[in-house]
C-alpha positions as CSV (number, residue, x, y, z in Angstrom):
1,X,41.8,-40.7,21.2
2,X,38.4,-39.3,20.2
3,X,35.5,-41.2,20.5
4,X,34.5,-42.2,17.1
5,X,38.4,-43.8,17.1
6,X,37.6,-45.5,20.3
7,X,34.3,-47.1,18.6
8,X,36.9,-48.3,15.6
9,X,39.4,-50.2,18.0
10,X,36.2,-51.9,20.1
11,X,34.5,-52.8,16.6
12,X,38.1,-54.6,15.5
13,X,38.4,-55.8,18.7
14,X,35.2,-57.5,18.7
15,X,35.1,-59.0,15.4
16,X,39.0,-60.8,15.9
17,X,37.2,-62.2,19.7
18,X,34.4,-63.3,17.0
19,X,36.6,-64.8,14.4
20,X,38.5,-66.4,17.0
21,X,35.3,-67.9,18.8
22,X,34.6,-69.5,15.3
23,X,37.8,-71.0,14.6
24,X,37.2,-72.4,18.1
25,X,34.1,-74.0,17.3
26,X,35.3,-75.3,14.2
27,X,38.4,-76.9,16.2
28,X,35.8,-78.1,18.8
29,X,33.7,-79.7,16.1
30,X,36.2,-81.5,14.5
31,X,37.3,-83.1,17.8
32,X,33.6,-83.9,18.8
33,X,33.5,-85.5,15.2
34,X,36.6,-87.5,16.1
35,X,35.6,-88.8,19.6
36,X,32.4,-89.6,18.1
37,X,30.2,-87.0,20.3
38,X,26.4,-87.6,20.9
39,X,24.1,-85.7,18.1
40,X,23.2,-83.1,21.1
41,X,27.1,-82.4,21.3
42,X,27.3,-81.3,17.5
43,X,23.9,-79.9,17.5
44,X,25.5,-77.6,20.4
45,X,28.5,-76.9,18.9
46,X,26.8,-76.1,15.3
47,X,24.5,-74.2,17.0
48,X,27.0,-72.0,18.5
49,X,29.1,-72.0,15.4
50,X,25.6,-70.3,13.4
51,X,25.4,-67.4,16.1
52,X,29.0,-66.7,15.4
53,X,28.3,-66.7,12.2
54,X,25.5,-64.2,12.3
55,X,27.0,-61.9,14.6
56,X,30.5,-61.5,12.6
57,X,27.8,-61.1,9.5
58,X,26.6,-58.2,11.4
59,X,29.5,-56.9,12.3
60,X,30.9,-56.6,9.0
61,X,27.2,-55.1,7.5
62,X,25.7,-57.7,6.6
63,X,22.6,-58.4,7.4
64,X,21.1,-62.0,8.3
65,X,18.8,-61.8,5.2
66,X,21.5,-61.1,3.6
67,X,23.1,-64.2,3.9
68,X,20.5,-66.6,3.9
69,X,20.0,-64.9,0.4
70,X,23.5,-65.4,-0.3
71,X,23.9,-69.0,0.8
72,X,20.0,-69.3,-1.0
73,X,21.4,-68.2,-4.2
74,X,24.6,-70.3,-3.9
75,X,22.4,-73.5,-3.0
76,X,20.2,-72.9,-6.5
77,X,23.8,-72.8,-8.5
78,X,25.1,-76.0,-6.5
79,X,22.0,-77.4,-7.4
80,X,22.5,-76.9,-11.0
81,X,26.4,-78.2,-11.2
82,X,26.1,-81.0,-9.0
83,X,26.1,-84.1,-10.6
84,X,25.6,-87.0,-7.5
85,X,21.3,-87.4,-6.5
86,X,22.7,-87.9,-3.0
87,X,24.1,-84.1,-2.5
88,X,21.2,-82.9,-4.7
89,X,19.3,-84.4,-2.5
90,X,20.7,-82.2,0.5
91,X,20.6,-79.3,-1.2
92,X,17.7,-79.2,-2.5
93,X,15.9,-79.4,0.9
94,X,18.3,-76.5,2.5
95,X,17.7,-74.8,-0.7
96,X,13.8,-75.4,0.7
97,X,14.0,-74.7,3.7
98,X,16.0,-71.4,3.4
99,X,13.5,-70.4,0.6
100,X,10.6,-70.9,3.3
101,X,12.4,-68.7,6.1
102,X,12.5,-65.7,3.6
């Protein structure tokens, strides 16, 4: 196996120990939801779920500008289809707040 093959297997490797690391969190979420976990419990849990989010981004190329762009751009086009002030509301402030960061 040469070593540019090697460097293939580790970067697959890595990014199923990712994906599984976030379907973790999202099971471990859920449950903290259900037993009613303290808001430091979530924030952990989301917290952990974002870095596996950014780091399977990177793996797969993309960059974390990238995505806040993405999810930015998204945001503006929920913004424009959603209809209840409650969830405008929400968006508009990520929408905000993700416009700031960039």
């Amino acid at each position: 196996m040469s070593g540019k093959d090697f460097d293939v297997a580790k970067n697959i490797k890595m990014t199923e120990n990712l994906q599984c690391q976030m379907l973790a969190a999202v099971s471990q979420f859920f449950t903290a939801m259900q037993d009613n976990a303290t808001k430091g419990e979530k924030t952990e849990i989301l917290a952990d779920l974002e870095i596996v989010m950014y780091l399977l981004a990177a793996r797969m190329g993309i960059s974390k500008e990238s995505l806040d762009q993405k999810a930015a751009t998204k945001l503006k086009l929920g913004l424009l289809q959603e209809e209840r002030p409650e969830w405008k509301t929400s968006l508009l402030e990520l929408h905000r707040e993700l416009g700031q960061k960039m």
